[in-house]
N, CA, C and O of each residue as an XYZ file, in Angstrom:
376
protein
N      42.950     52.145     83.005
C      42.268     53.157     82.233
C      42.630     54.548     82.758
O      42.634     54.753     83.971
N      42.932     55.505     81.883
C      43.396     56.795     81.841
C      42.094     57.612     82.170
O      40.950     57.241     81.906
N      42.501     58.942     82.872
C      41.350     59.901     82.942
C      40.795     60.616     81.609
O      41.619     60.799     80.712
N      39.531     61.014     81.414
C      39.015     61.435     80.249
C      39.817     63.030     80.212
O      39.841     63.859     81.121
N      40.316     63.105     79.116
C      40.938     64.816     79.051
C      39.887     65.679     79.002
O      38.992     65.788     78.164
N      40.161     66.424     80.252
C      39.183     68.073     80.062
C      39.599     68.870     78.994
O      38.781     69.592     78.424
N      40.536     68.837     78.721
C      40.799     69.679     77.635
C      40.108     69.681     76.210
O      40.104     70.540     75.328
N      39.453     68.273     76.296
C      38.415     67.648     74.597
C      37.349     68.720     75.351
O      37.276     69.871     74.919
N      36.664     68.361     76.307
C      35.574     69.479     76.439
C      35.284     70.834     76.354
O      34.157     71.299     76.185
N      36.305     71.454     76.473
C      36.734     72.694     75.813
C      36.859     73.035     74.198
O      36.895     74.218     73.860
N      36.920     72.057     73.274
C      37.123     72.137     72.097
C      35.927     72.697     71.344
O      34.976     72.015     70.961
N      36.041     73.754     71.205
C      34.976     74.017     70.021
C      34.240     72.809     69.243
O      33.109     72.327     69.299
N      35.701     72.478     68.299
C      35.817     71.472     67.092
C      34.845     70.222     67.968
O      34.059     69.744     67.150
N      34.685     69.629     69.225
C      34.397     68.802     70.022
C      32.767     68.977     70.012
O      32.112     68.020     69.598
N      32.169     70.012     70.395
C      30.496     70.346     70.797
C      30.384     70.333     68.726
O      29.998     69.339     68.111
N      30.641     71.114     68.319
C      30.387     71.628     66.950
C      30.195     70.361     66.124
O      29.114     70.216     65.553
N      31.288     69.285     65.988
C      30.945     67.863     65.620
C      30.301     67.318     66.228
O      29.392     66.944     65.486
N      30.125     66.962     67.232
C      29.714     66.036     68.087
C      27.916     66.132     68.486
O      27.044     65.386     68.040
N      27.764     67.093     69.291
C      26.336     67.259     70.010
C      25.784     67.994     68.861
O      24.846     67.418     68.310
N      26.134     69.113     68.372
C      25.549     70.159     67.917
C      25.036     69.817     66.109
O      24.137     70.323     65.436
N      26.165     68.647     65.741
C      25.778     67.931     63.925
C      24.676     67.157     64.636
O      23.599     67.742     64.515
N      24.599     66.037     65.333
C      23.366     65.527     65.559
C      22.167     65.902     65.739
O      21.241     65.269     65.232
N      21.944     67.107     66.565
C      20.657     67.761     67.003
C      20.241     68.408     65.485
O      19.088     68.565     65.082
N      21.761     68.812     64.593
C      20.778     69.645     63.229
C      20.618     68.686     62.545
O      19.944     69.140     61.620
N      20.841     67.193     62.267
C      20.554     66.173     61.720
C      19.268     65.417     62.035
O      18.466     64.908     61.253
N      19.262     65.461     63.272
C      17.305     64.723     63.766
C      16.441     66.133     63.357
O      15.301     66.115     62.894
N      17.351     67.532     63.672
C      16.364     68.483     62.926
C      15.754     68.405     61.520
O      14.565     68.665     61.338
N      16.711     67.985     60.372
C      16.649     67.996     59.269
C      15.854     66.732     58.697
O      15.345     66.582     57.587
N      15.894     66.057     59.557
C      15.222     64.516     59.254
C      13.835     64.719     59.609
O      12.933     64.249     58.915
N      13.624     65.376     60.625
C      12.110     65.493     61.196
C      11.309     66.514     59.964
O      10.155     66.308     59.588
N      12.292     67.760     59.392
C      11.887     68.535     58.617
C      11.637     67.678     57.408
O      10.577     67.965     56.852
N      12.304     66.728     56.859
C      12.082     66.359     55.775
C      10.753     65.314     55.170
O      10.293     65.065     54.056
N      10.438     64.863     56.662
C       8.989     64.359     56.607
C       7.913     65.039     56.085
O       6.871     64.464     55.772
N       8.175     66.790     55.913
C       7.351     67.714     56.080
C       7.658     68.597     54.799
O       7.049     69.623     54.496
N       9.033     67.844     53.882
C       8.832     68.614     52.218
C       9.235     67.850     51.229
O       9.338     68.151     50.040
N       9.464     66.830     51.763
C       9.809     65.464     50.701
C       8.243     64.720     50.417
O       7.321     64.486     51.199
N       8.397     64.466     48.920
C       6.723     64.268     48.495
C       6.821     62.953     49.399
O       7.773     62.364     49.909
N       5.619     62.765     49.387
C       5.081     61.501     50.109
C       5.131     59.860     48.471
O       5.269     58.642     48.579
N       4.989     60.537     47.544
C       5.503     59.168     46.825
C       4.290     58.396     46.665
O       3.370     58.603     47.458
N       4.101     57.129     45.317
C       2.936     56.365     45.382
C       2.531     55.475     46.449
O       1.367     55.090     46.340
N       3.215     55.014     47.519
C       3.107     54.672     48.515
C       2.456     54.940     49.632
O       1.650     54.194     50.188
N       2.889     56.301     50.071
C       2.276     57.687     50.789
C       3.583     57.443     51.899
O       3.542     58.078     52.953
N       4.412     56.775     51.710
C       5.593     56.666     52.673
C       6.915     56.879     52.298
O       7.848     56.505     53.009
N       7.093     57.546     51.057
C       8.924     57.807     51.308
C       8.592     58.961     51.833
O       9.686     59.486     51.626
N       7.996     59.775     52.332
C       8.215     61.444     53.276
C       8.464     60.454     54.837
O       8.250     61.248     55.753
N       8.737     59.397     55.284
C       8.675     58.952     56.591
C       9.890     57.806     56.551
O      10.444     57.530     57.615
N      10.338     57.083     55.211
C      10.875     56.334     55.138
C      12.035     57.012     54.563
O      12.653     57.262     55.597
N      12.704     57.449     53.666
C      13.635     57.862     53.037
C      14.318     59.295     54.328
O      15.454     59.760     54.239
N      13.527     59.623     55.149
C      14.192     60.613     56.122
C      14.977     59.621     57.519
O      15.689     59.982     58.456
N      14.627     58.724     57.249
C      15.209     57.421     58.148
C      16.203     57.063     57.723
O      17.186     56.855     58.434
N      16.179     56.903     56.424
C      17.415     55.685     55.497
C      18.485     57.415     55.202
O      19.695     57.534     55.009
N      17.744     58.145     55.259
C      18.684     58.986     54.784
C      19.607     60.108     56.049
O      20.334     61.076     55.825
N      19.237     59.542     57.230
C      20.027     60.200     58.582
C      21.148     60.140     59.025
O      21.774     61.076     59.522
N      21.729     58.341     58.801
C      23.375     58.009     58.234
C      23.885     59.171     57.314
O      24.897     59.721     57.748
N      23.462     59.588     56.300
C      24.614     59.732     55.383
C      24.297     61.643     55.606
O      25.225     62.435     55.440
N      23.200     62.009     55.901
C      23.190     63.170     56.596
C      23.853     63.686     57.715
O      24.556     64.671     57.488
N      23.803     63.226     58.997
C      25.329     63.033     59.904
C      26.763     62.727     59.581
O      27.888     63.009     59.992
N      26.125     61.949     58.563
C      27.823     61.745     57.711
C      28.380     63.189     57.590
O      29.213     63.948     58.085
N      27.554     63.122     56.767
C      28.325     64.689     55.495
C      28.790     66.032     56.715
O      29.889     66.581     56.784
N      27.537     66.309     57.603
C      27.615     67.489     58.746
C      28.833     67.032     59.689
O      29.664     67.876     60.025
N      28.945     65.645     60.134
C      29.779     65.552     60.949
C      31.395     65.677     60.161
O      32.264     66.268     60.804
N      31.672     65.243     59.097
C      32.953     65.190     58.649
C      33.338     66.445     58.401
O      34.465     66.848     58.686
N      32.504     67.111     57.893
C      32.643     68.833     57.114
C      32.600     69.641     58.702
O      33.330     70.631     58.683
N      32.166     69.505     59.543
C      32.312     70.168     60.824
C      33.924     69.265     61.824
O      34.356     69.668     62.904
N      34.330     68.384     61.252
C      35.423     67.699     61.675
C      36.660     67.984     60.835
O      37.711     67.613     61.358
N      36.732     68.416     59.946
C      37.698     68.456     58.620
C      38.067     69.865     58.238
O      39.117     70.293     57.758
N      36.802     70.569     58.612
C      37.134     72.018     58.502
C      38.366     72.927     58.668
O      39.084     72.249     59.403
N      38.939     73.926     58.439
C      39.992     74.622     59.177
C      39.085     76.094     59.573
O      39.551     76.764     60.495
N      37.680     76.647     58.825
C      37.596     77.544     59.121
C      35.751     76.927     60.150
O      34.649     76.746     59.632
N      36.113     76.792     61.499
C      35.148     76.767     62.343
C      33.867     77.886     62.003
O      32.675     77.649     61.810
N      34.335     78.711     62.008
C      33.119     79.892     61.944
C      32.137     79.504     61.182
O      31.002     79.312     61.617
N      32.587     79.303     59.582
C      32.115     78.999     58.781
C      31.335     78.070     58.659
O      30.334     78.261     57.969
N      31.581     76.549     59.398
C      30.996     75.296     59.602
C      29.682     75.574     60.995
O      28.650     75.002     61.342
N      30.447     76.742     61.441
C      28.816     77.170     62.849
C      28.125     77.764     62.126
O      26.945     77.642     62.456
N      28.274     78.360     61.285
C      26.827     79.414     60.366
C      26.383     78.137     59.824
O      25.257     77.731     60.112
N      27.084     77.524     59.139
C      26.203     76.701     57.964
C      25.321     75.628     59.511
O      24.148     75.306     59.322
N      25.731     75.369     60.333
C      25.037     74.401     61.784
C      23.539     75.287     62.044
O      22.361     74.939     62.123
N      24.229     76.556     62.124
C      22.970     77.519     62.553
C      21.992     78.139     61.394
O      20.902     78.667     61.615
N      22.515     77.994     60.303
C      21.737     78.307     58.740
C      20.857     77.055     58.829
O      19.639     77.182     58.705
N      21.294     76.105     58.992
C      20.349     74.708     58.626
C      19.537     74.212     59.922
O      18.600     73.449     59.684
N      19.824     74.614     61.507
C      18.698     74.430     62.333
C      17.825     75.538     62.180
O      16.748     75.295     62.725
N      17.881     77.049     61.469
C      17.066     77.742     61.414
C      15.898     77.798     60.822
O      14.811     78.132     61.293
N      16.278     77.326     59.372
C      15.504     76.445     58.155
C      14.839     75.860     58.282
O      13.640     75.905     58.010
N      15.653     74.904     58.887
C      14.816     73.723     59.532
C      13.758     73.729     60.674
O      12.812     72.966     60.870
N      14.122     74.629     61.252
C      12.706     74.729     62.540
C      11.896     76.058     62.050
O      11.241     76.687     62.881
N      11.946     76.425     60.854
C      11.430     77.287     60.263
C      10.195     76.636     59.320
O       9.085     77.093     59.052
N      10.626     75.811     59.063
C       9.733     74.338     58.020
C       8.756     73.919     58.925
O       7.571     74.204     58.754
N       9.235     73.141     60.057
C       8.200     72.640     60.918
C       7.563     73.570     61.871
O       6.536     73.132     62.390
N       7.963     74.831     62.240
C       6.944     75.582     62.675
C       6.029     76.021     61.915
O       4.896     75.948     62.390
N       6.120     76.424     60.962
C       4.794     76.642     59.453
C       3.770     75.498     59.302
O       2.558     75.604     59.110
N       4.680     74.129     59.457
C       3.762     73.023     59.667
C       2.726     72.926     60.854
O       1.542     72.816     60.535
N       2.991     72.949     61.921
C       2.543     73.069     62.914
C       2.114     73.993     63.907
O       1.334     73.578     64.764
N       2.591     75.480     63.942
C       1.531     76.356     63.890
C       0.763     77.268     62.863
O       0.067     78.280     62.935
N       1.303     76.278     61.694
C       0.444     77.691     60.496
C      -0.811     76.926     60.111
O      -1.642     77.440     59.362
């Protein structure tokens, strides 16, 4: 087995896909408990933010992987954790 390249850790493209789509994806999932109707059930606001976290990481991780213009893919990272912790702070301290 080969040494892990330092050079991946340096990659923008590397944190930006990787750590940084996930954290706005459990962001967006936690938010969505909190504006998705609750349904005749009283459970798709808890269930459908579960089933729907796959294909949410999907979409952030490929479009932050596929990109050519980085910048662009960090605003839209930082547009949507802002939103998003903008939702659940109203919830919870308003």
């Amino acid at each position: 087995m080969g040494k892990f390249p330092l050079f991946v850790l340096k990659s923008q493209r590397f944190w930006l896909s990787g750590p940084a789509t996930l954290l706005v994806s459990l962001l967006i999932m936690l938010a969505m408990a909190v504006w998705f109707p609750p349904g005749a059930g009283k459970v798709n606001n808890i269930m459908l933010p579960l089933v729907l976290l796959p294909l949410i990481w999907a979409i952030l991780f490929f479009y932050t992987y596929l990109t050519t213009n980085m910048r662009k893919a960090q605003w839209l990272l930082v547009g949507l954790f802002a939103v998003n912790s903008a939702i659940l702070t109203v919830k919870f301290l308003g």
